[in-house]
Structures are given as structure tokens and as C-alpha cells.
PLY file of the C-alpha trace (Angstrom):
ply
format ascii 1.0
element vertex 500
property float x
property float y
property float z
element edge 499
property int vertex1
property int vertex2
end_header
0.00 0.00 0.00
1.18 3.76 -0.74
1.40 6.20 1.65
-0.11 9.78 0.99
3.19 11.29 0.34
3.96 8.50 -2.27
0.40 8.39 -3.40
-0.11 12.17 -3.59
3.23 12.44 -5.70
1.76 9.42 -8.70
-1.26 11.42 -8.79
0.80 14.17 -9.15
2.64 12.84 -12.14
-0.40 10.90 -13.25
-2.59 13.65 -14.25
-0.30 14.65 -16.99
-0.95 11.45 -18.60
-3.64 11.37 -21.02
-6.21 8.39 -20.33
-7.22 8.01 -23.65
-5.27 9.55 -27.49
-7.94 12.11 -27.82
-8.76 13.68 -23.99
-7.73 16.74 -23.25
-5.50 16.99 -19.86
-3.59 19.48 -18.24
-0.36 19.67 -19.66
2.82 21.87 -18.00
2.59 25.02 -19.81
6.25 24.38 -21.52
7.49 20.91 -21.46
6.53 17.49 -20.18
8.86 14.53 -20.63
11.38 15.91 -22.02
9.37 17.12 -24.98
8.20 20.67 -25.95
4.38 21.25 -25.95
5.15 24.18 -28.34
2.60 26.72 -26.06
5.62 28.13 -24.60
6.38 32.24 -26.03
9.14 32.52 -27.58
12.18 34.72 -26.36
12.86 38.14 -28.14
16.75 38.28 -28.24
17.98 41.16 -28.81
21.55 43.02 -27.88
24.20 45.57 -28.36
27.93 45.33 -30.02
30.34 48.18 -30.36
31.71 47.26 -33.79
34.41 49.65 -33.83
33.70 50.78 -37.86
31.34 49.79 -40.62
33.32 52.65 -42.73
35.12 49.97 -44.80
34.93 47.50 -47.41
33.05 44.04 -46.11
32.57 45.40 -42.79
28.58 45.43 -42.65
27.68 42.05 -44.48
30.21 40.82 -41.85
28.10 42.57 -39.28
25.03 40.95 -40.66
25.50 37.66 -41.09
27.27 37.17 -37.26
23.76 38.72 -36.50
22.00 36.76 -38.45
23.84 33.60 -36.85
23.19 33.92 -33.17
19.46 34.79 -34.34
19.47 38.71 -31.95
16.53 39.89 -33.75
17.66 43.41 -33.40
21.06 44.78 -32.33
22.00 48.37 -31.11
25.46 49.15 -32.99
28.09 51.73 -31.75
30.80 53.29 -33.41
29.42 52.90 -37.23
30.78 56.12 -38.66
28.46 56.72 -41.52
27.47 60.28 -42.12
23.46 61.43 -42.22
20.93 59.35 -41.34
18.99 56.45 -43.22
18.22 53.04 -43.56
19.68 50.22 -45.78
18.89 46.99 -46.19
21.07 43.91 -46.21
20.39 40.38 -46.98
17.45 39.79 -44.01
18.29 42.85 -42.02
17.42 46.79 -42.09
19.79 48.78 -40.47
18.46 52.58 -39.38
21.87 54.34 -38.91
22.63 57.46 -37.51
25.25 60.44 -38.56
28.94 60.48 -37.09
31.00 63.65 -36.46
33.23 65.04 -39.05
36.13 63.61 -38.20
34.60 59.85 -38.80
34.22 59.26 -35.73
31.03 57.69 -33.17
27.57 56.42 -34.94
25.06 54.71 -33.39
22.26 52.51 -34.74
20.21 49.67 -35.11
20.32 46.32 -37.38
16.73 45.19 -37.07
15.47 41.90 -38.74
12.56 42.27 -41.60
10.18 40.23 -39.02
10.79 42.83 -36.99
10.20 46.07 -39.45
6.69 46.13 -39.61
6.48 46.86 -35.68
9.10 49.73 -35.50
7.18 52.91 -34.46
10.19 55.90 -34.97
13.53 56.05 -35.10
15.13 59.51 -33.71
18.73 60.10 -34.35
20.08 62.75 -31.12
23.63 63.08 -31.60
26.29 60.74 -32.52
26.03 59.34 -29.05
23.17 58.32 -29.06
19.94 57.46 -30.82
16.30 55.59 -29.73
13.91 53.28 -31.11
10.98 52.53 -30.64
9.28 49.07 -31.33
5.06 48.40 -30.84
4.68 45.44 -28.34
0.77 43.85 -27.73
0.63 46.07 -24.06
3.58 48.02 -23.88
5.97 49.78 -26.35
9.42 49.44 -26.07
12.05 52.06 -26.44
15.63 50.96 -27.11
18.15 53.87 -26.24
21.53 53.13 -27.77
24.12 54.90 -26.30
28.24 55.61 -26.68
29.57 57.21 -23.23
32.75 58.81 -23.33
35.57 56.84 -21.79
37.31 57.12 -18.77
39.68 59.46 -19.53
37.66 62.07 -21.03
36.95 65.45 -19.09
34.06 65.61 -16.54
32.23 68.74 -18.30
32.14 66.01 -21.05
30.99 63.27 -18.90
28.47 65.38 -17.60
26.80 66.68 -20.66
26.89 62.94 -21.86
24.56 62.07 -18.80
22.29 65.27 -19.27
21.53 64.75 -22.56
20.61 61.17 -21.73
18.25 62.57 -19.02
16.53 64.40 -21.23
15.95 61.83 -23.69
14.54 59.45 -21.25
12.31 62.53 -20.34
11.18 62.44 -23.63
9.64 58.77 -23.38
6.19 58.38 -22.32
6.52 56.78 -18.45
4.19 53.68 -20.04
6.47 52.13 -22.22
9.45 49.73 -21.53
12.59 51.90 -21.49
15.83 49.96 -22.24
18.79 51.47 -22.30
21.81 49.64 -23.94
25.28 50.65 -25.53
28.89 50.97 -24.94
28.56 52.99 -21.66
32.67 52.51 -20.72
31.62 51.58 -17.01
33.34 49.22 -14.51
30.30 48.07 -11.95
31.25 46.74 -9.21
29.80 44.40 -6.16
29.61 47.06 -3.39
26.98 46.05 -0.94
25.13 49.07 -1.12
24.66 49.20 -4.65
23.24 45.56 -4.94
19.21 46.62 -5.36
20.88 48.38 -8.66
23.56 46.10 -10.00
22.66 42.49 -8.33
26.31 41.87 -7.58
26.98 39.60 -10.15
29.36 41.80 -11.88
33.16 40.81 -13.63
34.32 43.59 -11.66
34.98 43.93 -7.43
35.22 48.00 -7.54
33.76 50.90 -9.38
35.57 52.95 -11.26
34.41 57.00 -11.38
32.21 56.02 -14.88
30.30 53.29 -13.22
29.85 55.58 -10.23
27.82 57.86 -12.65
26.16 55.19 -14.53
24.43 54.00 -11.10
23.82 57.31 -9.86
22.12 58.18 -13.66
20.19 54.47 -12.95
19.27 55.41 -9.34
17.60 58.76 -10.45
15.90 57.40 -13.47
14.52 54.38 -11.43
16.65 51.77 -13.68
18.52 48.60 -13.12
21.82 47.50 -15.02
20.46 44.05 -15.55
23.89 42.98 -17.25
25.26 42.29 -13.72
22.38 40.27 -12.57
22.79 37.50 -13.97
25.18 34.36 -12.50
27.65 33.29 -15.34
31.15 32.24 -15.73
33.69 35.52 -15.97
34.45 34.40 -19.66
30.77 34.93 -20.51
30.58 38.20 -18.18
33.60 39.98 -20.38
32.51 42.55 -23.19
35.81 44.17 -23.63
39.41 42.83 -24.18
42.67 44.15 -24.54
44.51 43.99 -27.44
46.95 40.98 -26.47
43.71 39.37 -24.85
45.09 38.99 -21.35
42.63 41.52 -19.57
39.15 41.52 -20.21
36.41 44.37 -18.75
32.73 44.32 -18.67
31.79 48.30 -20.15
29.31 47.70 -22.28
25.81 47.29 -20.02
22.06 47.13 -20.43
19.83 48.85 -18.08
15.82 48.70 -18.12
12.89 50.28 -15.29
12.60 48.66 -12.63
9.07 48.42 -12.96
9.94 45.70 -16.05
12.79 43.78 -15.14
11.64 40.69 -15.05
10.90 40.72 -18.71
14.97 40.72 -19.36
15.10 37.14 -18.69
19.00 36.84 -19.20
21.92 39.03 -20.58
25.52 37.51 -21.71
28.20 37.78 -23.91
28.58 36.00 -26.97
32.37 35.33 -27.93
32.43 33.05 -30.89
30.50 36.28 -32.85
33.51 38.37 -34.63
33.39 41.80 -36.26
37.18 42.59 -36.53
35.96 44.39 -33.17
37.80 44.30 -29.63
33.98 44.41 -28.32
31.89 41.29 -27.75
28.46 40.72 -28.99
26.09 41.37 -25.91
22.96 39.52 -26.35
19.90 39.78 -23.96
16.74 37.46 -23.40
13.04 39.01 -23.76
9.53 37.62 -22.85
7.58 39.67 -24.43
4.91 39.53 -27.40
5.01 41.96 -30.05
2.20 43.80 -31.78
0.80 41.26 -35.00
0.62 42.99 -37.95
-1.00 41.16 -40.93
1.48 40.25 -43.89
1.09 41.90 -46.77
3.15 40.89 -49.54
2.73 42.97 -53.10
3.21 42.30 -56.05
6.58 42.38 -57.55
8.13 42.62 -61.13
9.81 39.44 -62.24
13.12 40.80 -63.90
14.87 37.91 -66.18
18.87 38.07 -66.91
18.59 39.12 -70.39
22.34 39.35 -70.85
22.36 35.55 -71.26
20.72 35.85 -74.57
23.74 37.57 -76.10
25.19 33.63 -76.36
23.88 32.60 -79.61
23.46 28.98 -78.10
20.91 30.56 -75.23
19.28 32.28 -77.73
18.74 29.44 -79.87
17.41 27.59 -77.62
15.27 30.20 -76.07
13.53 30.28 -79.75
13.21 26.55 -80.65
11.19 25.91 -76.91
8.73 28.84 -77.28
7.37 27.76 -80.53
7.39 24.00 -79.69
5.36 25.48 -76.83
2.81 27.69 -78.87
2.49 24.56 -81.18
1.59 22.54 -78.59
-1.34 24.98 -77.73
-2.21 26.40 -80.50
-4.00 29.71 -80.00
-5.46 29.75 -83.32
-8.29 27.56 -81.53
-8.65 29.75 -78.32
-12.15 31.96 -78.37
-11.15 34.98 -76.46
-8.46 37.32 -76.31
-7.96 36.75 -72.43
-7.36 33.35 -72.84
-5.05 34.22 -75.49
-2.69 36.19 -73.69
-2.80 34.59 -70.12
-2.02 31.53 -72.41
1.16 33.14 -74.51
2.29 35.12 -70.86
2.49 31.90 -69.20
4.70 29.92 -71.91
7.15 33.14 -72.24
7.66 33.35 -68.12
7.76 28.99 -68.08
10.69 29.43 -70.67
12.22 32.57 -69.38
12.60 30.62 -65.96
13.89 27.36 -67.35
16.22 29.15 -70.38
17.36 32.63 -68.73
16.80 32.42 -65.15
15.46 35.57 -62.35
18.03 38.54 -62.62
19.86 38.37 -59.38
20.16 41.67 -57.21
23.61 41.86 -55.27
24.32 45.63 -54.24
28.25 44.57 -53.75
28.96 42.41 -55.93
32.47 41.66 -55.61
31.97 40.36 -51.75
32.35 37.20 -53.12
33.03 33.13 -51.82
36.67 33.88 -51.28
35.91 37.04 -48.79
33.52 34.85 -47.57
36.00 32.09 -46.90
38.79 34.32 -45.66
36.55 35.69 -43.02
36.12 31.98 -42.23
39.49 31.39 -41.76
40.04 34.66 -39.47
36.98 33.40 -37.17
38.56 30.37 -36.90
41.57 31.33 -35.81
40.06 33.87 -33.25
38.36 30.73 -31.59
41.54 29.11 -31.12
43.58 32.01 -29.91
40.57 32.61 -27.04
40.52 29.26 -26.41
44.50 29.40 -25.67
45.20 33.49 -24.75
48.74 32.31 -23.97
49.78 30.90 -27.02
51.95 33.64 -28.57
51.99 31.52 -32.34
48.37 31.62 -32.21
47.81 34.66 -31.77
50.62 36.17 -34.02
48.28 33.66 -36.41
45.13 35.62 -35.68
47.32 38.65 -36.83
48.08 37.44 -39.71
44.71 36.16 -40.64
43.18 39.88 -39.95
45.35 41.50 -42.55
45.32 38.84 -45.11
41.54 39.08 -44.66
41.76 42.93 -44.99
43.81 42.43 -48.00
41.54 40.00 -50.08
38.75 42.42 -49.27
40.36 45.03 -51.18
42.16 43.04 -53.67
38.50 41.79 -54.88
36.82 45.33 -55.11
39.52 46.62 -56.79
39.13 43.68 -59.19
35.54 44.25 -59.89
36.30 47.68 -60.39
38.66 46.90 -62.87
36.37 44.64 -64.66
33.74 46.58 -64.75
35.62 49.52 -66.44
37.23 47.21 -69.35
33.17 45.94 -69.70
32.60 49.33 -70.12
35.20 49.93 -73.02
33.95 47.21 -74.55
30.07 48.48 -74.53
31.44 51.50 -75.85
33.12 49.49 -79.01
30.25 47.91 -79.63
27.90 50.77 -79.64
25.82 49.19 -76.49
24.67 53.17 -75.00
22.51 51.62 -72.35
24.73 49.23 -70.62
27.59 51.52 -71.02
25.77 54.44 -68.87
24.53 51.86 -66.78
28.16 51.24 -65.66
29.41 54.66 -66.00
26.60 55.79 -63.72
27.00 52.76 -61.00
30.90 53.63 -60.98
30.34 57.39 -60.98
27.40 57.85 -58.61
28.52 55.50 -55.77
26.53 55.11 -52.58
22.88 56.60 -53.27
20.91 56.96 -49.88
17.19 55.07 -50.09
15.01 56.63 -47.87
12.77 52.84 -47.43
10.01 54.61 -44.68
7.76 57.35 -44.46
6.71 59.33 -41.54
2.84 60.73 -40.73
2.03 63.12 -39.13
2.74 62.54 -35.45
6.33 61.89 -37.09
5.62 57.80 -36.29
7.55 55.80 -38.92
5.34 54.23 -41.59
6.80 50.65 -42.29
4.01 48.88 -44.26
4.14 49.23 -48.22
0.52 49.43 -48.16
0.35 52.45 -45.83
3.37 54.02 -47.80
1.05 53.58 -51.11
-1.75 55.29 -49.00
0.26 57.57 -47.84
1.82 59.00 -51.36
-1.80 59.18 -52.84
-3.14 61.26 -49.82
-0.02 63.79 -50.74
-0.95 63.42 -54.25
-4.49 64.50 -53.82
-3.80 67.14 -51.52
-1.09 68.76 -53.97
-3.17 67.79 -57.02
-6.42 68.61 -56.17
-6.07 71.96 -54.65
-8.76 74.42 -54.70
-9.31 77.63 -56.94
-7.15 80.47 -55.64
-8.74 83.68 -55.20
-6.06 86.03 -55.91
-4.10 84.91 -59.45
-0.98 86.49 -60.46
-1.46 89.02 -62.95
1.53 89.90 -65.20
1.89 92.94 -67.53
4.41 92.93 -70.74
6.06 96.50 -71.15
7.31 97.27 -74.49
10.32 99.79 -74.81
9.97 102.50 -76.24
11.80 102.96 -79.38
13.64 106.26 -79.75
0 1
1 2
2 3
3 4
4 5
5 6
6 7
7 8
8 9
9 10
10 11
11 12
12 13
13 14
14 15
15 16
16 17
17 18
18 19
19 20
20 21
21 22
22 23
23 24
24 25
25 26
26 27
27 28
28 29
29 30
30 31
31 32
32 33
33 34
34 35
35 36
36 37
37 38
38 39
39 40
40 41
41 42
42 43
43 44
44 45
45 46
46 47
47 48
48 49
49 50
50 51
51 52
52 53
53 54
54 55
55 56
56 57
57 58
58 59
59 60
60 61
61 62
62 63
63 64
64 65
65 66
66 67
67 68
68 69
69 70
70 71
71 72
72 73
73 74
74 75
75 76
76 77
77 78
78 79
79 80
80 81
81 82
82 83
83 84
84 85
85 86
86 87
87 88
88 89
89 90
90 91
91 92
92 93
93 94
94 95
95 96
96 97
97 98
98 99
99 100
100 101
101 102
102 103
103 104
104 105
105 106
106 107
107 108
108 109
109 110
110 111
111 112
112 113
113 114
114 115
115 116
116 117
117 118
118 119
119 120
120 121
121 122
122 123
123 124
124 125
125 126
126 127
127 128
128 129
129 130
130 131
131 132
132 133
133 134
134 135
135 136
136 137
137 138
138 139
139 140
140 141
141 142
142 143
143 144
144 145
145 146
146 147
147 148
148 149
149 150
150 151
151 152
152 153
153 154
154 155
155 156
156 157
157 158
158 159
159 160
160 161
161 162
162 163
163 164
164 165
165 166
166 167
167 168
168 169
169 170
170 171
171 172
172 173
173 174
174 175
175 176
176 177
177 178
178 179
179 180
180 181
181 182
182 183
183 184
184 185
185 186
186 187
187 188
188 189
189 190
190 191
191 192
192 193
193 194
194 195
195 196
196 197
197 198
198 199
199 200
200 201
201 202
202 203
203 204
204 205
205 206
206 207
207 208
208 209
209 210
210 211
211 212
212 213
213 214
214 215
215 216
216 217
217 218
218 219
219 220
220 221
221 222
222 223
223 224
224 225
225 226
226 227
227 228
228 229
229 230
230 231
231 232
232 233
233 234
234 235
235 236
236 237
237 238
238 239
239 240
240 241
241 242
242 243
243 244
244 245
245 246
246 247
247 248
248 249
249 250
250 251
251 252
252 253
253 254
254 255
255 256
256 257
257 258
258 259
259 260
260 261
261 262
262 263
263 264
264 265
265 266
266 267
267 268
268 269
269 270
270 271
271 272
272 273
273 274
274 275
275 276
276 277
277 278
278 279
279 280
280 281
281 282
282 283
283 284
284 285
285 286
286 287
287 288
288 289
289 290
290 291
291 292
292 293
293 294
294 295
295 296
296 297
297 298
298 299
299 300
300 301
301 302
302 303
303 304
304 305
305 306
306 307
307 308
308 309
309 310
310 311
311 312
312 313
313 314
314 315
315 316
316 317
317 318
318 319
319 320
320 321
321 322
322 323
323 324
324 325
325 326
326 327
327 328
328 329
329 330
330 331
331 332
332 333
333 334
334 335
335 336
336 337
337 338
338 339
339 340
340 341
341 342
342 343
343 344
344 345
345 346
346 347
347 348
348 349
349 350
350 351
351 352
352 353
353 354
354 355
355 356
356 357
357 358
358 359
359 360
360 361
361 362
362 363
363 364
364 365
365 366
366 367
367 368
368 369
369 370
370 371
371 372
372 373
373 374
374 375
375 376
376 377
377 378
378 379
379 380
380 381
381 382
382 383
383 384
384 385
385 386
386 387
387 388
388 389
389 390
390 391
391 392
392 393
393 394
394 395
395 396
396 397
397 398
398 399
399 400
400 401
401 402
402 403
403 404
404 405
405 406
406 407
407 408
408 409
409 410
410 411
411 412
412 413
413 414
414 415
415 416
416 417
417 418
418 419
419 420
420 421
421 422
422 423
423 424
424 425
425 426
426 427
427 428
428 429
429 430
430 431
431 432
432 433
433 434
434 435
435 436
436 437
437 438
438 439
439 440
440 441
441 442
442 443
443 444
444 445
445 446
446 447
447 448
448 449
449 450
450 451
451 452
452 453
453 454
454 455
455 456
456 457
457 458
458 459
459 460
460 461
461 462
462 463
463 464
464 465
465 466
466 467
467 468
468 469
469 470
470 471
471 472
472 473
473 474
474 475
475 476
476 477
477 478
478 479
479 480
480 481
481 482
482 483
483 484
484 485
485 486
486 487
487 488
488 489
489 490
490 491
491 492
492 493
493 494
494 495
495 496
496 497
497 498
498 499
């Protein structure tokens, strides 16, 4: 016989058995045996990464796809040094950048994933310290303040008008939403006792230097926690900084949120194995939260085919001998309507345009080929083994090597395209071929052409759907278009000299 603490226990496990394949029971709300019940939400990762410089060539699809990899939906970046402010869009990700001084220097932003576009509410570039976004949740928004505080050595006036302006952009966000702030804030936290509410003691670092002083005080006013020092993990995955010969390694880079939603940060560490040519680690952080639906709209795009393939007489041939088998076979002598007629001959030119030709193929740098891709490998691979081993002086004068030889195949191949491109262009102009010739003249002449992708109405709220951008153009259409009368006209008068 069972006793009740036995007995209670098997009914315990019991009632998560099902009695028969099609009752319902009460399952555990995540996983039971082992097994995921799939009713569990989903974590929103997101993070922040100091990647020293996008300003060169390779730099931002490396960026991307390390982003892409560790799956951090969206990513506050720091030191981009890009002037103005826009948005671009690279394989899966949008980044909204911000402007950098004139010396090159600062630049924050965000790389956002396209799942993630349709719910950002406004992007607001303040300086290039700093810059917020905002992102439409299902109860609460969510405002993501990147920020770049000056380093240690700077001047206290400049410290100080750092923190202010800070202040007053936190002012600026309704009390309501979820403010995180989250950047390269150059502060050493450390696990005083009376600082523990704040920090949570689980920090790389046993003192606090005169930055992370500030950063708690600015925390302590603003009601925030640094969550990044909450968190119990080994010192290796605490680290966001290193040195430059890898023996010392600092934890500056911190994300803070309101105390009122801390809870929702669920866990914040670094990543190592992520590399951007940066002496920063990737800092990624742990969500529950559920973001605003929006319905998927998808429109309707133009199918452009490679038509420089049909300048082989071999592709061309056979481009010609399938199309009229094809409108044999059908024979639209026999077909009633006109309709019928034309969906009919549309579908056999696009069914042999796919097979024969094949989709043009958009690639914005097209020289950031396989062998950048697999140098890049090669550099990431001996980064892992260097961190595995800091003490090894061959691997690491290996890793040295590995970063310039990347840094010179990067170049090496743009050059080369370059080059290519201009003897395609003598030959165009040989052959009398005007349109591809200005097409490369202008793509080599022009450069880098800002996009503006978004909208804004007239709250100054980003508009990220293409349907509401549509909308939005033919409202400013009809307004300009459709004006009324004016009253008062402008009346001109033609004054003939007089002839002496």
C-alpha cells in the first residue's frame, strides 16, 4: 500500500498522462517529458555590439550575417561612422543608422530583422552618441536607447553633458512604455553592498571605477537597473571588452531597463564566438515579451529575367526553338477569347524565361564574393583558437596574420571588380551598347545613393508597411493635385520699350 506522500506524488505525475489519445488533460505550460508542448512564447533576443567601424569594405555584411547567426533579432550598434541618417537593407536585415562627427568618428544605430520592421514605431537620431527606437509590443511599447559614453579618460564637463543629454531623452519617453537602455557605456560596476538593489552583484568587476559611479547614480535617479550584472555566469561569458593581447578583459558595455519591467529581461551575456574585426563582444539579452501582429502583406513584384544571357547565340537558340514547340503545342489559333489568349502566350514566355534565362539576381556589392567569404572563415577560426589558448603567442601572431590577409583579399577583390567593370565598359562603348555603357558609368560614378525605405505621418511615427506608404503618397498626391481655386491669381503685364 502507498502512503499519501507517495500516493499524492503518482497522482501528481499521473494527471499529466492522457487516459485516452484524444482527452484533453492538463499539460505543463512548456514541457513534459522531455518534450516541448510548443505553447511556450518565444524569447525576443535582442543586444548591443560596439563594432568599432562599418566605414570599410566588407565590414557590414560581416556585421550581418554574425547577427543573423546567433538569431538577436535586433542589435543596437556603436561606433558605425556613416554620415546622415537612413536606412539600408542587407540580406534579411534593415539597419536605421545614424550620422557620425566630421572627423569619422562615433555612430550609433540599429540592425533590425525584416520580421521585426513592420512593428518599428520611430527612429530619432540625437547626436552621434546616441539614438532611440521605438518598437510596438501587444501592451507596452518598447524604447531601445543606444548609447556611446565617453571613456574614462575624457573630461568631466564632457561626462556630464553625456549624462544630461541622456536625461533628457529618457524625459522624452512616455513613463508607459518599456525603457531599455543599452550601448557601450565605458563603465566598470562593481559588487559594493550598497549598490546591490541596482547592479545584483553579479558583476566581472569587485570596484567601481568613477564612470560606473555615474552610470548608477544616472540608474538610481531614473529608477533603472543594469540588468547585465544580474545574472550568475562564468567571468568568460561576463567579459565585453578585451585588450589587445587578450590577457585583460572588462565588462563596459551594459544594459539597463525600469525597474518596474525587469523581469521581462530574462538573461543578458556575452557572446564570444560572434567576430566583427571588433575588440567588443556581442552582448545579447533574453526578452519575454509579445510583439504587436501585424497582418502580412506581400505585393506584387516585377519578375526581372537576366537578359544578358541571350547575347550567347546557343541561349538564344534555344530560347527560340522551346517557345514555338510550346505555342504549337497549344495552339492559340483555336482559343475563343483574347484573355485566354494572352494569359495563355504570358504563361509559356515566363515557363521558358525561368527554365532558359533564369530571375536577374540583385547583389548591391557584388564583388563580396566566396573567397571574402572564406577568408573571413578562416580569421573566425583562428580567433576561436587564440581565445581558447590566450597564452599561445603563435596563435595569436596567427590571428594577426589572418586579420590583414583578410583585410587584404577584401580590397584586392573590389579593386578587381572595379577593374572589370571599367574594361566591360570599353567594350560596350566598341560595340555601340549606349545603355549598358551608362549603366556602368553611372553605377561607378554615382557610388553610394541613400534610399530613404520609410515614411513618416504626421505625429512623425515611422510608416513601415508598403501598403500604408502607397496610402500615404496618394493622400499627398491629392492634396497637392487637387487643390482648390485660388482667389487672388498672379497678374503679369508685358512692357514694351519704347523705341527712340
Amino acid at each position: 500500500m502507498l502512503d499519501m506522500a507517495s500516493s499524492s506524488k503518482f497522482f501528481r505525475i499521473s494527471a499529466w498522462i492522457p487516459s485516452s489519445p484524444g482527452e484533453q488533460t492538463n499539460l505543463p505550460r512548456d514541457r513534459v517529458f522531455g518534450k516541448s508542448t510548443g505553447k511556450r512564447k518565444k524569447d525576443f533576443s535582442f543586444g548591443t555590439w560596439n563594432v568599432r567601424t562599418l566605414f570599410k569594405p566588407g565590414a557590414v555584411h560581416n556585421i550581418v550575417n554574425e547577427v543573423e547567426k546567433y538569431k538577436v533579432k535586433l542589435t543596437a550598434l556603436q561606433e558605425i561612422r556613416w554620415t546622415n541618417t537612413g536606412t539600408i537593407n542587407i540580406n534579411e536585415t534593415t539597419i536605421f543608422y545614424g550620422g557620425c562627427t566630421k572627423k569619422r568618428q562615433l555612430g550609433t544605430g540599429f540592425a533590425v530583422h525584416k520580421d521585426l520592421v513592420p512593428v518599428v514605431k520611430e527612429f530619432k537620431d540625437i547626436n552621434p552618441r546616441m539614438s532611440v527606437l521605438t518598437i510596438e509590443a501587444q501592451w507596452f511599447d518598447i524604447s531601445f536607447v543606444n548609447v556611446h559614453a565617453p571613456t574614462e579618460d575624457k573630461s568631466q564637463d564632457e561626462k556630464e553633458a553625456f549624462y544630461e543629454q541622456l536625461e533628457r531623452a529618457l524625459n522624452l519617453i512616455p513613463s508607459n512604455r518599456i525603457q531599455i537602455v543599452l550601448g557601450d557605456l565605458n563603465a566598470k560596476v562593481g559588487k559594493e553592498e550598497m549598490f546591490r538593489q541596482v547592479t545584483g552583484g553579479h558583476s566581472l568587476h569587485d570596484e567601481t571605477n568613477d564612470n560606473g559611479t555615474k552610470l548608477i547614480d544616472f540608474a538610481i535617479g531614473n529608477g533603472l537597473v543594469i540588468r547585465s550584472t544580474m545574472f550568475p555566469h562564468k567571468n568568460i561569458h561576463k567579459g565585453t571588452w578585451r585588450s589587445p593581447d587578450g590577457r585583460y578583459t572588462n565588462q563596459i558595455d551594459h544594459i539597463l531597463v525600469n525597474s518596474r519591467f525587469k523581469n521581462c529581461i530574462q538573461d543578458v551575456r556575452s557572446i564570444r564566438g560572434a567576430d566583427s574585426d571588433s575588440d567588443h563582444y556581442l552582448i545579447r539579452g533574453k526578452m519575454k515579451i509579445k510583439l504587436k501582429k501585424r497582418p502580412h502583406t506581400r505585393m506584387e513584384q516585377l519578375t526581372r529575367y537576366d537578359v544578358t544571357k541571350l547575347d550567347d547565340p546557343n541561349c538564344i537558340n534555344t530560347f527560340r526553338h522551346k517557345i514555338r514547340q510550346e505555342f504549337i503545342n497549344y495552339d492559340l489559333k483555336n482559343m475563343v477569347t483574347v484573355d485566354e489568349k494572352w494569359n495563355t502566350a504570358k504563361g509559356i514566355i515566363n515557363k521558358i524565361s525561368d527554365d532558359v534565362i533564369g530571375k536577374q539576381k540583385k547583389n548591391k556589392k557584388p564583388w563580396f564574393n566566396d573567397t571574402c567569404m572564406k577568408a573571413l572563415k578562416r580569421k573566425k577560426e583562428s580567433r576561436k583558437q587564440w581565445l581558447n589558448d590566450i597564452d599561445n603567442v603563435e596563435k595569436e601572431n596567427n590571428y594577426i596574420i589572418c586579420k590583414k590577409e583578410v583585410n587584404n583579399i577584401i580590397r584586392y577583390e573590389k579593386r578587381k571588380y572595379t577593374k572589370n567593370m571599367l574594361e566591360e565598359t570599353e567594350e560596350y562603348q566598341k560595340m555601340n551598347r549606349s545603355r549598358l555603357l551608362f549603366q556602368n558609368i553611372n553605377a561607378l560614378r554615382k557610388g553610394f545613393k541613400k534610399q530613404e525605405k520609410f515614411l513618416k505621418n504626421c505625429d512623425g511615427m515611422l510608416i513601415t508597411d508598403p501598403n500604408d506608404i502607397l496610402d500615404k503618397w496618394k493622400d499627398y498626391f491629392e492634396n497637392l493635385l487637387n487643390c482648390d481655386k485660388p482667389i487672388d491669381t498672379f497678374k503679369h503685364y508685358i512692357i514694351e520699350e519704347k523705341k527712340e
